[in-house]
C-alpha positions, 0 to 999 in steps of 0.5 A: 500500500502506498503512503496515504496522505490521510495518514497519520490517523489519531484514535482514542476511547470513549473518554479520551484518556487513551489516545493513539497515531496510527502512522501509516496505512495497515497492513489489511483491514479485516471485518469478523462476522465470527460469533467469538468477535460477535460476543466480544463486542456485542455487536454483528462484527469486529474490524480490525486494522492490522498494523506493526505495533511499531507503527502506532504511537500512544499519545496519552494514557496507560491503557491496560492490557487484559488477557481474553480467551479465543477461539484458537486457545492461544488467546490474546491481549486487548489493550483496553482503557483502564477508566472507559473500558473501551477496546483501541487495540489487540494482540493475537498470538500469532504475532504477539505484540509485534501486531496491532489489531486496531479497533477501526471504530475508535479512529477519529475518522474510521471512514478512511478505513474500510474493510478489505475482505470479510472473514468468517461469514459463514457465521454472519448474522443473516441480516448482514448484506455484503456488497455484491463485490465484496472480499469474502471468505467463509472462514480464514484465508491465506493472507499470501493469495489476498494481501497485497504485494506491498503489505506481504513485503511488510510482514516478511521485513516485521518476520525477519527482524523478529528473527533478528531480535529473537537471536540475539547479539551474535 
């Protein structure tokens, strides 16, 4: 993805205790119709903008993590605001703390945002209508057939400082 000149794009909670930059374009933008994510939010989906942590600058506030089940049983880490309570952000897993899955509706301006593909629709709630050209999978999906080639070269840089890191000084 190219540099958007929307970005940065600011973000917070409800009560502003917890305020956010995203610096750059995410890598994708997911909409979950799981029933995990719907139980989560309480509402039909979650959209998430995936995003290197690096790349998200906490401009005010303590948020706290709290350490919620998933699906997966791996778990992950949703860094919430310790007054409002308001999700801004997770951690899955998978990519530790090295992703951030950015609650696109706590964006100043989530509109900028839409999602890239639907995820997990074959448990949608049936009165949810997708655009007739909309990205949709009945489950997960193989980020290398749907990511873009831009956002793919991002993850495989985070992939190999990771490594870097993990091993250490030689």
């Amino acid at each position: 993805m190219p540099d958007d000149p929307v970005f940065p794009l600011d973000g917070g909670c409800d009560c502003r205790e917890v305020r956010y930059r995203m610096h750059t374009p995410p890598l994708y933008v997911h909409c979950c119709h799981c029933r995990w994510c719907q139980r989560e939010t309480g509402s039909s989906f979650a959209l998430n903008a995936l995003i290197e942590a690096d790349r998200v600058t906490l401009l005010h506030g303590t948020p706290e993590a709290v350490d919620t089940p998933s699906p997966s049983g791996r778990g992950q880490r949703i860094v919430r605001c310790p007054r409002c309570r308001i999700a801004v952000w997770s951690h899955y897993a998978g990519a530790g703390d090295a992703v951030a899955f950015v609650r696109v509706g706590t964006l100043d301006a989530p509109d900028h945002l839409p999602p890239d593909i639907h995820i997990f629709t074959s448990s949608k709630q049936p009165w949810v209508v997708l655009p007739p050209l909309a990205n949709a999978v009945p489950e997960y999906y193989d980020l290398r057939q749907h990511w873009p080639p831009a956002s793919q070269a991002r993850r495989e840089a985070l992939r190999a400082r990771l490594r870097d890191r993990d091993r250490g000084p030689a």
